[in-house]
N, C-alpha and C positions, 0 to 999 in steps of 0.2 A: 504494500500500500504506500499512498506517499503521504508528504506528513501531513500529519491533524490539521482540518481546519477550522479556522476560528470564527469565531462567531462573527457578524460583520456590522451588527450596530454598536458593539463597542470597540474601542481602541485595542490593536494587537497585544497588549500589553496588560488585556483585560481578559485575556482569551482563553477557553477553560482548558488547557492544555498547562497555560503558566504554573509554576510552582509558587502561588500567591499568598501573601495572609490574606487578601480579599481586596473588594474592589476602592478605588479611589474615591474621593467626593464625587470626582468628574460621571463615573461610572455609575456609580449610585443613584447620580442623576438620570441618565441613562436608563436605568433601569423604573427610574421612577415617570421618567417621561413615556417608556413601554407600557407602563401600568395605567396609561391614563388612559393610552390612545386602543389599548384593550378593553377597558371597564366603555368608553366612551363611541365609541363604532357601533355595537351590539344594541348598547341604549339609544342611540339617534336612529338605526335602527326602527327599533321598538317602537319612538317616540312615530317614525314617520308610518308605521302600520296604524297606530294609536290614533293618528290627526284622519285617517283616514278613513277607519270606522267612523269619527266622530262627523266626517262629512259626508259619509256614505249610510251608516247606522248599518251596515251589512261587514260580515268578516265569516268568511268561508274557515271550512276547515285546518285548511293547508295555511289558510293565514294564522290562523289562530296558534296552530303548531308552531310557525316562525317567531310569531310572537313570543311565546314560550323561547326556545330555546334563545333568543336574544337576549329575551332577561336572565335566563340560566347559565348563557356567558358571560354577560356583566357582572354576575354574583360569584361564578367561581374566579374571575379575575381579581374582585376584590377580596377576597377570603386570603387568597395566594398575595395579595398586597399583604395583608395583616400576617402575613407569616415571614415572608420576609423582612417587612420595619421588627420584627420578633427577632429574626438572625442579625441585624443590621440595629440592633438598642445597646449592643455590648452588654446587659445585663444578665446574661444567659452563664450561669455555671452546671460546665459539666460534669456530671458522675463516671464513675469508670466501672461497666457492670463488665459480667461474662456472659458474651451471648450467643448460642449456636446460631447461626445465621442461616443455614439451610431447614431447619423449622420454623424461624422466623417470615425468609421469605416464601414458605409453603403457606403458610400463617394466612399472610396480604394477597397470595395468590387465591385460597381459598374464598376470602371475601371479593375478590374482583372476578368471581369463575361467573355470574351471571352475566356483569358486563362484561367478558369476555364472549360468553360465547352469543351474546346479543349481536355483536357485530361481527360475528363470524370469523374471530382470530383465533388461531391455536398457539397458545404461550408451550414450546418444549423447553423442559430443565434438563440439566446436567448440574447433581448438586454436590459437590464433594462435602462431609465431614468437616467443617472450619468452625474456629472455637475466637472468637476474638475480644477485647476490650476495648469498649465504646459506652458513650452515653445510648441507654435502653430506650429513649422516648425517639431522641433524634434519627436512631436509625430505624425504627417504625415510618416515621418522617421521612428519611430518606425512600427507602424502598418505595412507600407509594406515590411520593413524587417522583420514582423513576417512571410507574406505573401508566402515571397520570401521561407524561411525556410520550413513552413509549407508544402506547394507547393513540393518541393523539397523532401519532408520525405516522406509522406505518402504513403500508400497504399489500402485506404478509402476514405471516407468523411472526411471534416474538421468541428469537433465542438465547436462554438464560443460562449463562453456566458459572458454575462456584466451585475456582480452585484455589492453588497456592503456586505461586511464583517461583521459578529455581531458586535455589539453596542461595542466599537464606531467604528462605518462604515467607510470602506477606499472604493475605487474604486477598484474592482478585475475584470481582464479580463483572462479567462480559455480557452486556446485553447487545442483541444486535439485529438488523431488521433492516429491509427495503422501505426507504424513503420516497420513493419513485414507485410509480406501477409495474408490476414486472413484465410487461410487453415492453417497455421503455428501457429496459435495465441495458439489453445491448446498443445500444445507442449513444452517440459522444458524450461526455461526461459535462455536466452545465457548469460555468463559469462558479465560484463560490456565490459571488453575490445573487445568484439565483435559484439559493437554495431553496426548499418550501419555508414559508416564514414560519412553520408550526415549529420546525427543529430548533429554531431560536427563538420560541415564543417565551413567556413569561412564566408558564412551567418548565423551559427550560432552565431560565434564572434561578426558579425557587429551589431546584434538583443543583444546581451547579452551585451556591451560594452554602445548600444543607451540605453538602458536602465538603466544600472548605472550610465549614464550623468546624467539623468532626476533625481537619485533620484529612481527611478523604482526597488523593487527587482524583479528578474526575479528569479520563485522557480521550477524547472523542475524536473519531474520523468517520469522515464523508466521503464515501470513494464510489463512484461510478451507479449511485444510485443505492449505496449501500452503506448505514451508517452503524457504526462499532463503538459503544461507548464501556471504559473499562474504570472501575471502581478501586481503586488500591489502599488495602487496610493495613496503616501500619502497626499495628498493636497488635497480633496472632499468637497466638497461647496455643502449645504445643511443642512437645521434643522436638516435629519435624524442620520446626520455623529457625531453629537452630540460634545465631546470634540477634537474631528480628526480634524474638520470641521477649515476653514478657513478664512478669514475676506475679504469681497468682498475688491478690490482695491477702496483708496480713489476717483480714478480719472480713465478715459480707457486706458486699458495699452497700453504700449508700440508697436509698431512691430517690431518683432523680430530683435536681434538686432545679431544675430550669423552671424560668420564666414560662408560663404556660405549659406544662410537659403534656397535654393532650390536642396542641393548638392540631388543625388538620384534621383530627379524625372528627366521624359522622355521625351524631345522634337522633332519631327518628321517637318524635315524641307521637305518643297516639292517646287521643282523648277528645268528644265532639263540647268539649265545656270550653268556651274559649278564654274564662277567669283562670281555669287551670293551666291551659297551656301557656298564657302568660305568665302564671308563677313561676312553671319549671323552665319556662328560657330563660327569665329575669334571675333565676337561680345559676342558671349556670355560662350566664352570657362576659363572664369575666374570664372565662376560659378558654375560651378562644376555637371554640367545635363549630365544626358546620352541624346545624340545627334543621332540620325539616321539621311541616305537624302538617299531621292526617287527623281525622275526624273519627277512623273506624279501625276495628281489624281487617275488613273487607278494602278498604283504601290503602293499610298499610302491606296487605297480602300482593297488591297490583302495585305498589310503590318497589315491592323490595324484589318485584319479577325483574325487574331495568337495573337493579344493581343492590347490593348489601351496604345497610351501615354499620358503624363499628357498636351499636349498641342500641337497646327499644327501650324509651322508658313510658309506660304506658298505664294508665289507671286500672283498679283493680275491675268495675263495674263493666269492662273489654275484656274479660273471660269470655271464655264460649268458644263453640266449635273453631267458629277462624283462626283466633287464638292458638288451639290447638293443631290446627293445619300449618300456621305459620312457624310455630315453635318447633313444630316436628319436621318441616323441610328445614330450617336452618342450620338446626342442631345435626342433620345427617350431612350437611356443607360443612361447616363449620362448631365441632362438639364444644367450645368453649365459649359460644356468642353468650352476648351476655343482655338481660334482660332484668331490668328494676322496677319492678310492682308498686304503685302510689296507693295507698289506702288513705278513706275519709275519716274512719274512724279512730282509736290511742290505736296504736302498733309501737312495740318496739321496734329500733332500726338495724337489719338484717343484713349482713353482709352475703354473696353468695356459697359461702362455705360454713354457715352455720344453720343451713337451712337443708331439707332432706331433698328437696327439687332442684337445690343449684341455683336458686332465684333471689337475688334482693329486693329484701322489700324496706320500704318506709313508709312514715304517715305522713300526709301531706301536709297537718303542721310543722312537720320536722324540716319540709323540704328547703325553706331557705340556709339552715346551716348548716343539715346530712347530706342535702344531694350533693354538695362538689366533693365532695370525702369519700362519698359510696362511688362513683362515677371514677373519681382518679382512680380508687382501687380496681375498679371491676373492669374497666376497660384497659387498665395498668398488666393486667391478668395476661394478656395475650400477647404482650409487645416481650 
């Protein structure tokens, strides 16, 4: 291949190949003026479907679907803002866990298996055995912002593989995938600056920036329709890693001690009282979670066909068969999903390990000062 190319709205000198502590003022701005003109295309967009009901009083289906997904890029662009002013506040201390990363990223894979095979991608693994030290929230973060990206680019499969590097061994995760359509791939190779602008879009940043937190180089190449991005963890625990290799912590670390450690993941509130579901967002809206709310089990059963969130917190009075439908496909996707029952009435507050179902539950008085505590824990579970 030849070398890596760089991204082309920032300076070479910003390019995710550099061996950087991160980016400049100059760069940031950059990045922040990407963020604008993402959140703001989708919305004027919107705005101009919107003016146009308004003078036609009619909006077809297919409008209505546009509609929708305009506004559902303006929201995931700004989400991905607030994650990155997250990486980019300096106030982020990291922990140093030990974490298998080939069930980890089985983990993120299992909750993306709907939207995967929604849009008919087939993600193959090749996952060696790697044992490394990193902060536990960040590289939950990381992975599915590779996801998000990945997802986003391709016009293939997604190929993921997890080794270790000649002696002395580092953690390497290879992801890689046609950029181009593959009718196109034998065909001259496009100049850089005509790359798809998806490969450096704004989940590009947030994937490229989470990873120069950690320490992570992130080495990307674009070659002939085919783009290779490679993950390098220097921290690898194991004999094999040889002088790389790292010294188990004296004692068990810490929990993450980051600014937001759940920012990025999905919480899907289900309840038709809309006084409640304002309580539990205003509850846990310092956190920094993408938040959906559905009205129903039957809403939340068709919400979670398109894709998995990382957790349901849903009123007790949404028992019943759907319920049970919903709980029983996910739990066979995903055995650790994690689910927090709101009762009206005194409950004490239930973590999911002291209960005979696996369920947390709390009372909905409780819920301004248990839910973020049950929530770190239960969704903390899985990363």
């Amino acid at each position: 291949m030849s070398s890596p190319t760089p991204a082309p709205t920032v300076p070479v000198s910003g390019a995710a190949n550099d061996v950087a502590q991160g980016p400049s003022h100059a760069q940031w701005a950059e990045i922040v003026q990407q963020l604008g003109a993402e959140i703001a295309g989708p919305l004027s967009a919107a705005l101009e479907r919107i003016h146009n009901l308004v003078a036609t009083g009619q909006i077809d289906r297919q409008g209505l679907r546009s509609l929708r997904e305009s506004v559902a890029q303006a929201r995931e662009a700004g989400m991905m803002g607030q994650q990155l002013a997250r990486l980019a506040s300096g106030r982020l201390r990291l922990s140093r866990e030990r974490l298998q990363l080939a069930p980890l990223l089985r983990s993120v894979l299992a909750h993306r298996s709907r939207e995967t095979q929604a849009r008919g991608i087939q993600v193959r693994q090749m996952l060696k055995p790697v044992e490394v030290l990193a902060d536990g929230s960040l590289m939950f973060s990381l992975l599915n912002a590779l996801m998000d990206w990945a997802l986003s680019c391709t016009h293939s499969s997604i190929d993921l593989r997890l080794d270790l590097t000649p002696w002395p061994a580092k953690a390497r995760l290879t992801c890689r995938f046609a950029h181009r359509s593959l009718d196109l791939l034998n065909e001259q190779r496009s100049p850089a600056g005509e790359l798809p602008s998806a490969l450096n879009s704004l989940a590009w940043r947030l994937l490229e920036q989470t990873a120069l937190t950690m320490g992570v180089l992130p080495l990307r190449e674009d070659e002939a329709g085919i783009t290779v991005l490679t993950l390098e963890f220097p921290q690898t625990v194991g004999d094999e890693a040889g002088p790389s290799a790292v010294a188990e912590p004296e004692s068990d670390p810490l929990p993450s001690a980051n600014s937001k450690p759940l920012a990025g993941s999905h919480l899907l509130i289900v309840s038709p009282r809309r006084e409640l579901r304002g309580q539990l967002q205003d509850a846990v809206r310092h956190m920094g979670l993408i938040i959906d709310m559905v009205g129903s089990m039957d809403e939340a059963l068709q919400f979670c066909a398109e894709g998995l969130p990382h957790g349901i917190v849903f009123e007790s009075a949404q028992r019943g068969p759907a319920f049970d439908q919903l709980r029983a496909e996910l739990l066979r996707e995903v055995p650790g999903f994690s689910f927090i029952e709101v009762l009206d009435g005194e409950h004490l507050t239930q973590l999911s390990t002291a209960t005979a179902d696996r369920m947390a539950r709390i009372s909905r008085q409780h819920v301004p000062d248990a839910l973020p505590s049950v929530l770190l824990f239960e969704l903390s579970r899985a990363l």
